[in-house]
matplotlib code that plots the C-alpha trace (Angstrom):
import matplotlib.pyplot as plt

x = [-4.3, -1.3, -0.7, 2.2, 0.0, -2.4, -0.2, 1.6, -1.7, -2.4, 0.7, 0.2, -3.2, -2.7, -4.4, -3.9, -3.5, 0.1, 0.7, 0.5, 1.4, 4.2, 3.6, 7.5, 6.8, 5.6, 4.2, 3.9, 7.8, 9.6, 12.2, 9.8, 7.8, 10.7, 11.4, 7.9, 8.0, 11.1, 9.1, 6.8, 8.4, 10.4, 7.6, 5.9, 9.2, 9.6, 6.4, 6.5, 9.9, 11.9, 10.0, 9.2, 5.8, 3.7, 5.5, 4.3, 0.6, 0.6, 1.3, -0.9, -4.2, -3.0, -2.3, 1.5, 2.7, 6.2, 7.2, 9.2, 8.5, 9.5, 13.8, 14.1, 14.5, 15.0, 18.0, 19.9, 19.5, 19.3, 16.3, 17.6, 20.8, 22.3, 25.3, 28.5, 28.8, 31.5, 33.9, 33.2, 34.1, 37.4, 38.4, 37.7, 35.6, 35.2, 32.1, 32.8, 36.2, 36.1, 38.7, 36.8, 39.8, 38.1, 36.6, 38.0, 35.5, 31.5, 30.3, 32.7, 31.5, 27.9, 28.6, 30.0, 26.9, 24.8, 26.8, 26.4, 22.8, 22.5, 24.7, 23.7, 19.7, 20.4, 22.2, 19.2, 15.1, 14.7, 15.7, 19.0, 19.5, 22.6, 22.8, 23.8, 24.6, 25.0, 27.9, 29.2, 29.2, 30.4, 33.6, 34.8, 33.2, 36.0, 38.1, 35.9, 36.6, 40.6, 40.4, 38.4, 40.2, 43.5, 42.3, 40.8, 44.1, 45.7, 43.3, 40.5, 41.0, 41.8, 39.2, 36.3, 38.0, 35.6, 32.6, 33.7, 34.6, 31.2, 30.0, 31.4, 31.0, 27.7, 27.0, 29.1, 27.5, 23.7, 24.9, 25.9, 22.5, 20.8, 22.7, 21.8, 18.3, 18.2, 20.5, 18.6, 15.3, 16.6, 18.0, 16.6, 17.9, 17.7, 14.5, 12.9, 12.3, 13.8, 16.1, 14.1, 16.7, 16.6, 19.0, 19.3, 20.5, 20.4, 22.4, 25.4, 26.0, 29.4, 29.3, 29.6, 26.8, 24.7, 25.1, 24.8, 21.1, 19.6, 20.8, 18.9, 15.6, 15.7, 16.2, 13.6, 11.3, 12.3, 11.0, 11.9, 12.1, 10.1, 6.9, 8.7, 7.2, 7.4, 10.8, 9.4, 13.2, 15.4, 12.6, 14.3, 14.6, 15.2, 16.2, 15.6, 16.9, 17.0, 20.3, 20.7, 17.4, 14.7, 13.9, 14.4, 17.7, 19.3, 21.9, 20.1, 16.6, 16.7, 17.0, 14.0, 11.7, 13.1, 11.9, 8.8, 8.2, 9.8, 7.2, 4.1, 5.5, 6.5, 5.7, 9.1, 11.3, 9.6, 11.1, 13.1, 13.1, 16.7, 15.7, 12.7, 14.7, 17.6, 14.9, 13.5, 16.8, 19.4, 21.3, 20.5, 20.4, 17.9, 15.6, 16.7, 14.7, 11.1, 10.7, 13.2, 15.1, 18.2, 18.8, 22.0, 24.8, 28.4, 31.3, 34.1, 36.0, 32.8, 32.0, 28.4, 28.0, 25.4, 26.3, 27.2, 24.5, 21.7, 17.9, 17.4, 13.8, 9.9, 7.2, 4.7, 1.5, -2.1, -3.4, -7.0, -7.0, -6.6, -9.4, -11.8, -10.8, -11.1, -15.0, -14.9, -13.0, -10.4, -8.5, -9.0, -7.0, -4.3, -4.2, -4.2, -2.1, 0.8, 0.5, 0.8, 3.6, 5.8, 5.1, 6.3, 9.7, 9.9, 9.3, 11.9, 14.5, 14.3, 15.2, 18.1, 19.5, 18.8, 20.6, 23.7, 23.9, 24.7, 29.1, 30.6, 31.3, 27.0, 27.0, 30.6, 29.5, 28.0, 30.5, 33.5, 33.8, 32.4, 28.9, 28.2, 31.3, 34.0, 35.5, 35.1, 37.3, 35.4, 35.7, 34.8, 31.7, 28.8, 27.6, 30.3, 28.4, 25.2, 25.6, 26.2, 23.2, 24.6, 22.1, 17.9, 15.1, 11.5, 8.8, 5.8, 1.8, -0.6, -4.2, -4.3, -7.4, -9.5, -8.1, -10.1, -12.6, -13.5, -13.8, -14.5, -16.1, -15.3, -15.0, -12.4, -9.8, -10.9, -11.5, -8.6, -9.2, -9.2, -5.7, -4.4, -5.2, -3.7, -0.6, -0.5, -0.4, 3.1, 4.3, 3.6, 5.6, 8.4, 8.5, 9.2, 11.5, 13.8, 13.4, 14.2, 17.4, 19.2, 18.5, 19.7, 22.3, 20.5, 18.1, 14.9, 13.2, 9.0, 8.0, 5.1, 5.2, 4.5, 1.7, 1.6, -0.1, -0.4, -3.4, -5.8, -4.1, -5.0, -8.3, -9.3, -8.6, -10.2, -13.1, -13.2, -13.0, -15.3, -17.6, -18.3, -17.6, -18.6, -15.5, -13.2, -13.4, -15.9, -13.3, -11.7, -8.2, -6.5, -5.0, -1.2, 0.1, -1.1, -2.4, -5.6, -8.3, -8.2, -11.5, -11.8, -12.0, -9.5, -6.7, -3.0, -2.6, -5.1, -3.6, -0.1, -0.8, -2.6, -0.3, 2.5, 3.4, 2.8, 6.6, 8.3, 7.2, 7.8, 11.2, 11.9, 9.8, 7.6, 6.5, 3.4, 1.6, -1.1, -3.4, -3.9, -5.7, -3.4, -1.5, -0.9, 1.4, 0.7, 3.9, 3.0, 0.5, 2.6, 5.8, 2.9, 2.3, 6.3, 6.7, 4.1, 5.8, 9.4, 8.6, 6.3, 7.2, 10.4, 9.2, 6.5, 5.3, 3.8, 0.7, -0.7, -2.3, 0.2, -1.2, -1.2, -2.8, -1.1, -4.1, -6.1, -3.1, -5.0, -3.0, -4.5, -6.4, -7.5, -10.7, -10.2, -12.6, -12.9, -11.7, -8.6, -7.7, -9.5, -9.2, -11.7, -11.9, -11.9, -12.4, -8.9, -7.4, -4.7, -1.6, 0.4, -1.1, -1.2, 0.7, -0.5, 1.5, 0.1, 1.5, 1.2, 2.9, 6.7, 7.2, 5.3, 3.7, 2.0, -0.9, -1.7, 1.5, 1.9, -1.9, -1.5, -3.5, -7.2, -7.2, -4.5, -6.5, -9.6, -8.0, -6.6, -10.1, -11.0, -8.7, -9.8, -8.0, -6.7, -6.8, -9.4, -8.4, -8.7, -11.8, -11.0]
y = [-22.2, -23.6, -22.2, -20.4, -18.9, -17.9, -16.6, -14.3, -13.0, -12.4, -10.4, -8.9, -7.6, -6.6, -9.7, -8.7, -11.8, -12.2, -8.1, -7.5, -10.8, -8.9, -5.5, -4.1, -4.5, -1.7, -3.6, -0.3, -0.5, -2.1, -3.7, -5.7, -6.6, -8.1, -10.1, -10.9, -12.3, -14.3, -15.5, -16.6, -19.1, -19.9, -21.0, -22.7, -24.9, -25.6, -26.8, -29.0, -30.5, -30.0, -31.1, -33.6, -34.7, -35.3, -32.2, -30.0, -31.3, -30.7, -27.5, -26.5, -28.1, -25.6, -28.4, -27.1, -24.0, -24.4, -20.6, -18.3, -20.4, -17.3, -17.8, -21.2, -24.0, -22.8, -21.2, -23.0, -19.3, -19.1, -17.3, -14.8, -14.2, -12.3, -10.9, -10.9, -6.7, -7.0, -9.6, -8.1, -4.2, -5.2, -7.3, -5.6, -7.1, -7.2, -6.4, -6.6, -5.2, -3.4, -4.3, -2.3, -1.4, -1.7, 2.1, 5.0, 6.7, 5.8, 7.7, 5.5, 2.6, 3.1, 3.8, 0.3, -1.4, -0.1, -1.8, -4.9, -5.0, -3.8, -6.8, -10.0, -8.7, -9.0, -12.7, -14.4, -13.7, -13.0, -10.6, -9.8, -8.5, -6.3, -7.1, -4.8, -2.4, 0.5, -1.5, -2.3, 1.8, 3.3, 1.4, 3.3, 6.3, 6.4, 7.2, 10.8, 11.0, 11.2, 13.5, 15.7, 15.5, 16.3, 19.1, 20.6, 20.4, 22.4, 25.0, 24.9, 26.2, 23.1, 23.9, 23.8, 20.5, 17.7, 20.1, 20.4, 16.9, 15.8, 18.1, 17.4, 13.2, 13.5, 15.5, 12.5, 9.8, 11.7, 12.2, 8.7, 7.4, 9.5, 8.9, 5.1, 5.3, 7.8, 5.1, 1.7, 3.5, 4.6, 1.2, -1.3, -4.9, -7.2, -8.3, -5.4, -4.3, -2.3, -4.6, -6.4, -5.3, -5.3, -3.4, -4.6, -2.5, -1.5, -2.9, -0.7, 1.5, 3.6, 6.9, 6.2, 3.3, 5.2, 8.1, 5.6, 4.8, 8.0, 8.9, 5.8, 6.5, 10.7, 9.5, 7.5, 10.5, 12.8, 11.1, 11.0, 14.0, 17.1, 16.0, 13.7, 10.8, 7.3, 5.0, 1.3, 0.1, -0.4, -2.4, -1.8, -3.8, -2.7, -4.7, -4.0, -5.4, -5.8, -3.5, -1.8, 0.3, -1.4, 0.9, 4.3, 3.2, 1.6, 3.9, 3.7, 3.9, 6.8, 5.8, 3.5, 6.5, 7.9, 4.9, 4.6, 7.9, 6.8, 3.6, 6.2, 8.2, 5.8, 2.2, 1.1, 0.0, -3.4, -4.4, -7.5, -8.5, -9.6, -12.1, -13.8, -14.5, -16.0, -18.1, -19.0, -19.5, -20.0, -17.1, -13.8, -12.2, -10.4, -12.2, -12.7, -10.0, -10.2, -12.7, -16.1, -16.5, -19.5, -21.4, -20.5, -22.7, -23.4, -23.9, -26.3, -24.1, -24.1, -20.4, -19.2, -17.9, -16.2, -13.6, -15.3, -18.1, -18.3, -19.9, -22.1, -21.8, -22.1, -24.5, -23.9, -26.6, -25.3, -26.5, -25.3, -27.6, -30.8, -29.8, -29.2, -32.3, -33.9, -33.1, -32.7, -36.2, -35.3, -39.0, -38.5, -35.1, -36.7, -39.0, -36.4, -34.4, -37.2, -37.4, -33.9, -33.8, -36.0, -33.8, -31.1, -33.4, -34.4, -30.4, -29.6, -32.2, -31.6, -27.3, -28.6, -30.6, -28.4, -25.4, -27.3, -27.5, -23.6, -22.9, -20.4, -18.3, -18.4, -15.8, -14.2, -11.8, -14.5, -17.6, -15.5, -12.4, -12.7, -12.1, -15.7, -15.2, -18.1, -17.0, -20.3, -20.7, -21.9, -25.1, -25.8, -27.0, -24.3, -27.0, -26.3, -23.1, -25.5, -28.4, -29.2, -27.9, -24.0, -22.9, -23.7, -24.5, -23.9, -25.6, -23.3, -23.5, -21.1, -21.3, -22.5, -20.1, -21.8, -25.4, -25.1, -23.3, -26.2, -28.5, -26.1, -22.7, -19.6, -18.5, -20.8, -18.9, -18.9, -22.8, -24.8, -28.1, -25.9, -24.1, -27.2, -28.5, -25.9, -26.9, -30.4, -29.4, -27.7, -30.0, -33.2, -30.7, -30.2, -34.1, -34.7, -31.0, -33.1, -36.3, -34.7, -32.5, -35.4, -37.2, -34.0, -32.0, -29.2, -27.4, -27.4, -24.7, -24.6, -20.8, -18.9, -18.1, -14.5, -15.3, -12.2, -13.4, -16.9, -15.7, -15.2, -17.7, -20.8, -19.6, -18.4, -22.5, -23.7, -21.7, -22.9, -26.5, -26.9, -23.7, -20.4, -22.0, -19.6, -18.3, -20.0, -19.3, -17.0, -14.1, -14.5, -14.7, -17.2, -16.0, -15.8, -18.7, -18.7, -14.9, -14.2, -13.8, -10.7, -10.1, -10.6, -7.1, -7.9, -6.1, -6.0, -8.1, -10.5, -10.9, -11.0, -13.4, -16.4, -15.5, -16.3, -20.2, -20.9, -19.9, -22.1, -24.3, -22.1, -20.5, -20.4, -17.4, -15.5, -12.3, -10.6, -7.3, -5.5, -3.0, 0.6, 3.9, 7.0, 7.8, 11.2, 11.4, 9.6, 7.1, 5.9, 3.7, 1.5, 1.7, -0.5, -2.6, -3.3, -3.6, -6.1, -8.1, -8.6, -11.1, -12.9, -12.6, -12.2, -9.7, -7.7, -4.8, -1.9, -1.4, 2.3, 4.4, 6.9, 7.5, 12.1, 13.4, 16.4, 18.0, 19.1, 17.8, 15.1, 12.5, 9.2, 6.3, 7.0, 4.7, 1.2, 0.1, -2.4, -0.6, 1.0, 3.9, 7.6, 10.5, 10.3, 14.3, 15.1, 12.1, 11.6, 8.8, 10.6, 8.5, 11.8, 13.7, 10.8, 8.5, 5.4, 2.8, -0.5, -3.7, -6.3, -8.9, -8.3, -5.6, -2.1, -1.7, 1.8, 0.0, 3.0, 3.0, -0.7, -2.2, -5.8, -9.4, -9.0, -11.6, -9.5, -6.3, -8.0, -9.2, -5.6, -4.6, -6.3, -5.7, -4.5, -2.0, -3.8, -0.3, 2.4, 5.7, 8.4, 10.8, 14.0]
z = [-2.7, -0.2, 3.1, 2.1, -0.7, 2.0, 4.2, 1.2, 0.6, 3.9, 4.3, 1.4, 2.8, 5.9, 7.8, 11.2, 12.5, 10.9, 10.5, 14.2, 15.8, 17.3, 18.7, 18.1, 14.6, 12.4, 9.4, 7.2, 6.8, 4.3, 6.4, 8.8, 5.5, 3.9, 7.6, 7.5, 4.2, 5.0, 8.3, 6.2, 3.7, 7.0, 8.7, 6.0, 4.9, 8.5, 8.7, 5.6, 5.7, 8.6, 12.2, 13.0, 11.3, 14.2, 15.9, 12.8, 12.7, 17.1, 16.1, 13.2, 14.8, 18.1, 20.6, 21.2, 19.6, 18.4, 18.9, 16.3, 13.4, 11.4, 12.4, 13.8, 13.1, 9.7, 10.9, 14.0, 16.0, 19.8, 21.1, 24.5, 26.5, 29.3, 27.7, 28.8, 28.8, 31.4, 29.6, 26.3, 27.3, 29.4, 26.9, 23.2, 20.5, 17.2, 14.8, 11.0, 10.1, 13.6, 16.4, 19.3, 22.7, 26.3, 26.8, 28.6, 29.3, 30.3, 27.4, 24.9, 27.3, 26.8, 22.8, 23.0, 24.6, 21.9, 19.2, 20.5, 21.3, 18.0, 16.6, 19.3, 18.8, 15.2, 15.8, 17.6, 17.6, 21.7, 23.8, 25.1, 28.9, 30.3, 33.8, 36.7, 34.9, 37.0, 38.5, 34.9, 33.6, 37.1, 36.1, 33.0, 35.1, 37.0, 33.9, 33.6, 37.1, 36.9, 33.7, 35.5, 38.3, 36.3, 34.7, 37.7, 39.8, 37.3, 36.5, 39.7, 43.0, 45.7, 47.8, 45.2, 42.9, 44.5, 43.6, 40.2, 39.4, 41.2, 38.5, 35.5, 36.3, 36.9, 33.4, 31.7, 33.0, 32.2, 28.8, 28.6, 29.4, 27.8, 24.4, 25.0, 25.8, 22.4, 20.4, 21.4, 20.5, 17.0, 16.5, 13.8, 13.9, 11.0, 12.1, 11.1, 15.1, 18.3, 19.9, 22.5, 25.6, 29.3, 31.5, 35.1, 37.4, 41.3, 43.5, 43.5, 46.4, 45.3, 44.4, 40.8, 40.8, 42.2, 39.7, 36.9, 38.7, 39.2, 35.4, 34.0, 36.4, 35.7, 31.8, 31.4, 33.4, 31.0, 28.2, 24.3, 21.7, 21.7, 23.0, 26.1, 24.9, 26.8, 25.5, 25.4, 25.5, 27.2, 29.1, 33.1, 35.6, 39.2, 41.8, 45.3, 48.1, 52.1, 53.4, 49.9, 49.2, 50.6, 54.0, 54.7, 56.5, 53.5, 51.5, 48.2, 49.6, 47.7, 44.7, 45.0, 45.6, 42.6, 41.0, 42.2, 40.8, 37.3, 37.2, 38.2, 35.1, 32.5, 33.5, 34.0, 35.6, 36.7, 40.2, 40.7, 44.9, 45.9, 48.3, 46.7, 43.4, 45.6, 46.6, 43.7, 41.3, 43.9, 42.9, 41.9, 38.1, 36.0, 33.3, 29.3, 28.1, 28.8, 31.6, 31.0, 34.2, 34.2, 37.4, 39.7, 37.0, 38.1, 36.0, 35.8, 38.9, 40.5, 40.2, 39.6, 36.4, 34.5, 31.9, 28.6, 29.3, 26.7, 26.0, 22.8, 22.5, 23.5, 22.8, 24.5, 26.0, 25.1, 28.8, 27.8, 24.6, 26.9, 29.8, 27.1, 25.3, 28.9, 28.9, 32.6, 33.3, 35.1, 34.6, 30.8, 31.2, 33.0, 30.1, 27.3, 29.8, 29.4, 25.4, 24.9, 26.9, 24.7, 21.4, 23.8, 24.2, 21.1, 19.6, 22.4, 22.1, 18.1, 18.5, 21.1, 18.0, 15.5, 17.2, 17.9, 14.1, 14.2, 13.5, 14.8, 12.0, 12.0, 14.2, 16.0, 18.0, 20.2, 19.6, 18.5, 20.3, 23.5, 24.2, 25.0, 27.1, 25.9, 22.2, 19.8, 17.2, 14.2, 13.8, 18.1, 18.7, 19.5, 22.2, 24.4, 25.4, 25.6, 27.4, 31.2, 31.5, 30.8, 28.5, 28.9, 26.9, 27.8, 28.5, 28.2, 28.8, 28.8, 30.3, 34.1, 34.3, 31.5, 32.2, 35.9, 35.1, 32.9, 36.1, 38.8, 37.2, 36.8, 39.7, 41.2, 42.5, 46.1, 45.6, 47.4, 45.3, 42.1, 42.9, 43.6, 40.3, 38.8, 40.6, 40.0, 36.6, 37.0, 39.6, 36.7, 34.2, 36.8, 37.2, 32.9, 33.3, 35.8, 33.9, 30.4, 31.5, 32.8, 29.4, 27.1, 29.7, 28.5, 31.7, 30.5, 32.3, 33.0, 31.5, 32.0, 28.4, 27.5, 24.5, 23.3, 20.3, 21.2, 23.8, 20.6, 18.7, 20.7, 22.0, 18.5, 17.1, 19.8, 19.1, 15.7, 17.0, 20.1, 19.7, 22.4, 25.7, 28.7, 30.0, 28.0, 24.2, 23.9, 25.6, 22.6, 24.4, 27.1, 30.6, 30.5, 32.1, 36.0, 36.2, 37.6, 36.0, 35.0, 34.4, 38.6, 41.2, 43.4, 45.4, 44.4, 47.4, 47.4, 43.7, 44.7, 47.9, 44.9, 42.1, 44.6, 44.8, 40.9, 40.6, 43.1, 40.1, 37.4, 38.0, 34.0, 33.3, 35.3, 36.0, 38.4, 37.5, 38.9, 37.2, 39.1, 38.5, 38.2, 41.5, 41.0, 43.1, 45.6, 45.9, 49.1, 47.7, 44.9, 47.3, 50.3, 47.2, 46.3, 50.0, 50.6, 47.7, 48.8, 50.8, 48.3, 44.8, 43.0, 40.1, 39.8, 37.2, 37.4, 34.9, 35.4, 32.5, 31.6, 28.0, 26.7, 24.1, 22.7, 21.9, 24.8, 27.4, 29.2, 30.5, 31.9, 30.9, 27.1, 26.6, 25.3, 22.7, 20.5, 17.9, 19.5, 21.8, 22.4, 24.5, 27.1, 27.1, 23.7, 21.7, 20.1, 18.1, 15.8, 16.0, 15.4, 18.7, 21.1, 22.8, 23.8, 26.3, 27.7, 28.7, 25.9, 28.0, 30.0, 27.7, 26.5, 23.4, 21.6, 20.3, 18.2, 16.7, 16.0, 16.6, 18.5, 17.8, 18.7, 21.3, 23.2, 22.6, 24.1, 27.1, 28.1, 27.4, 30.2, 32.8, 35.8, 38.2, 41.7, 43.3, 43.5, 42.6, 45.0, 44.8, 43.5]

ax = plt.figure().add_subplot(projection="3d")
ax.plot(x, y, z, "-o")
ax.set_aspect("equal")
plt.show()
């Protein structure tokens, strides 16, 4: 039997190793089947006859994983983007036989925004981000604001027509968001999944922005449908900042304590510190989707720009792989270290190519119409929007935890010498990042890659390769990227204070998150942890157990067993009468709705809370 036969079979069985490598995927449908299927003979031909051989047998024996195998490079598709929202609704657009006018109203504005998610998720395999926009809606706002105001001149009396169009705004803009939080989640792309979107907003202080704010946050609160239940997109990002919401003194402050309370409640939004991300990027803008952040870019007129700009792709370094390999000789990994790191050019330079083969007419919403910001016509060039170093690739590893603890133990965290290591691992990758950009004119960006399913997939060949190593493959899973061991009963601080320096180094993708006990409602507590990371960390999430059961009403932490998830009060597991959220990586997953990869469920197994929960 081939591997493509295998895999067919396994597809056709339910093996959940290719069923539920991606948690937004409900396999029981017969739209993600038929993308699944198609992943699968894409995967296999690109495997067989279009990388590069030595590329192709990196990746099958788990050295490097060349990700979404399933789309590209069997198609020349770009992976995520911040779209240009802004351009694209003060402009017009058109999908299919549709020319779509600029908005006049938020709730036509936020119709619009649906559309094309819907059509630039269905155009690439990542995820897609609409930044700041709070400041974006509170623009065609302002439109409900003068009809209001028109009618109420003619039929209210003067001294009560500020209180009525305060009124009648604010209901607009709420049904707005609400309609777009329903719409995204009803959504199914041609991949068979949600659209994998980010909004960004906070950072507008008008009246109107702020409206636009306090909708998203008291939307998400609410909940979806009849039983309230969590929405897992839009995935929402807040940012916070010094002068804008930070302190009690700051206009919006707020609307952070709003969202404080939304994140106790529903996870989200994720917080995204002004001032650290400055820092770290050299300008400020939320991440493609999950976590993929692009450097501070100026164009031709020397203007930062950001929306429009895109990522064409991951592979990803299996660090573990070469410290085992290494056997505890710490000049032999350097050597392996260095070896590995060409595949990972060559994979990389060879999806840079491959995706420059993509016209046009492949895909106009992002070349034609505006999403990638500058319209093509279709016979330009689709590198034109790639090169200068506009758009980013990503150099990915996964690991730092296992790789040490191979020389130093498990226990190394507190070890200087050990962290250091760790380091000079990213500082070597930064040295071929710099090296590699100025050879392609593409950024290659160093990204603390997600491995949703990766996590079980290259601890579960190493396994099979080197046997149960304490610590390391017999977990059954691999720490994402620099986290800390998550295994380890530490505080939020002491986690945020080592996590900390690993992205000075790995500014392409990152993201912090620390595990807590239910708050009540005690908001005091998370708002001294966001505090405490302004200063130190650019984005941090919130992981708190918000799961319900609908049968006795307990809300909580339902208990995680190897099997799945149950009530803790009266033993339920019915998919129907629960609902189930955890962070599988930057985004939420129902893991009783759509299972995830056992490696992944193993490693939330064994998290460990970084704050006590109060005696009751």
């Amino acid at each position: 039997m081939t591997q493509l036969e295998k895999e067919l079979t396994g597809l056709m069985t339910k093996d959940p190793t290719i069923v539920n490598e991606n948690a937004n995927k409900d396999s029981e449908t017969f739209s993600t089947m038929r993308d699944l299927t198609a992943g699968v003979v894409s995967k296999s031909y690109a495997l067989d006859y279009l990388l590069p051989k030595h590329v192709a047998e990196a990746h099958r024996k788990g050295e490097i994983h060349f990700h979404d195998l399933d789309y590209h490079p069997f198609q020349p598709l770009t992976n995520c983007c911040l779209i240009d929202a802004k351009g694209m609704l003060a402009q017009g657009f058109q999908i299919g036989n549709a020319q779509v006018t600029s908005p006049k109203s938020i709730q036509t504005a936020a119709a619009q925004l649906v559309q094309i998610i819907a059509n630039v998720s269905s155009s690439q395999y990542g995820g897609c981000t609409i930044d700041r926009v709070d400041e974006l809606l509170s623009t065609y706002a302002k439109y409900n604001e003068q009809k209001h105001r028109g009618i109420a001149q003619q039929f209210v009396d003067e001294a009560h027509i500020e209180t009525y169009v305060d009124q009648r705004v604010t209901q607009d803009i709420s049904d707005a968001i609400e309609s777009l939080e329903y719409e995204i989640n009803t959504l199914y792309t041609s991949n068979g999944q949600t659209p994998f979107v980010t909004l960004g907003f906070g950072l507008g202080t008008d009246k109107l922005s702020r409206k636009v704010q306090t909708a998203i946050l008291k939307t998400r609160i609410k909940g979806l449908g009849k039983d309230r239940i969590t929405a897992i997109f839009p995935k929402l990002v807040f940012s916070i900042k010094k002068g804008t919401n930070l302190s009690p003194s700051d206009p919006n402050y707020d609307i952070k304590q709003l969202a404080l309370k939304c994140s106790m409640k529903r996870m989200y939004p994720d917080i995204l510190n002004y001032d650290k991300t400055v820092e770290l990027l050299g300008d400020f803008k939320a991440p493609m989707g999950c976590r993929s952040f692009l450097p501070a870019w100026q164009n031709e007129k020397g203007e930062y720009e950001n929306s429009g700009r895109c990522n064409l792709g991951v592979v990803t370094l299996n660090v573990p792989r070469i410290a085992i390999e290494s056997e505890g000789d710490i000049e032999h990994f350097w050597i392996l270290f260095d070896e590995r790191m060409q595949v990972l050019h060559d994979a990389l330079a060879y999806r840079i190519e491959r995706v420059k083969e993509a016209v046009p007419n492949n895909a106009p919403i992002l070349y034609k119409r505006g999403a990638f910001k500058y319209r093509l016509d279709e016979n330009d060039s689709v590198d034109a929007l790639f090169n200068k170093q506009r758009a980013t690739v990503s150099m990915g590893y996964i690991g730092l935890y296992e790789a040490a603890t191979v020389f130093f133990g498990p226990n190394w965290e507190t070890n200087p010498d050990a962290k250091a290591f760790t380091l000079e691992i990213l500082k070597r990758m930064q040295a071929y990042q710099y090296s590699w950009t100025e050879a392609h004119d593409i950024w290659f960006s160093i990204y603390s890659t997600p491995s949703e399913s990766l996590t079980d997939r290259f601890c579960r060949l190493d396994y099979e390769a080197f046997g149960s190593i304490p610590d390391i493959t017999d977990k059954g899973y691999y720490q994402n990227s620099f986290h800390y061991d998550v295994r380890k009963d530490v505080t939020p601080f002491e986690k945020l204070d080592f996590e900390k320096d690993y992205p000075y180094f790995a500014s392409g993708g990152y993201i912090h998150y620390c595990e807590y006990p239910k708050l009540d409602h005690n908001v005091k507590a998370l708002e001294a942890v966001w505090d405490y990371a302004y200063n130190r960390v650019s984005y941090l999430g919130t992981n708190i157990p918000i799961d319900r059961c609908y049968e006795c009403g307990f809300e909580g932490d339902f208990e995680t067993t190897e099997k799945g998830y149950s009530c803790p009060h009266c033993g339920n597991h019915n998919p129907e009468t629960v609902d189930v959220v955890k962070r599988t990586c930057g985004y939420l997953g129902n893991p009783v709705q759509r299972p995830m990869i056992e490696g992944r469920h193993k490693e939330m197994c064994a998290r460990v809370k970084h704050m006590k929960a109060n005696p009751s």
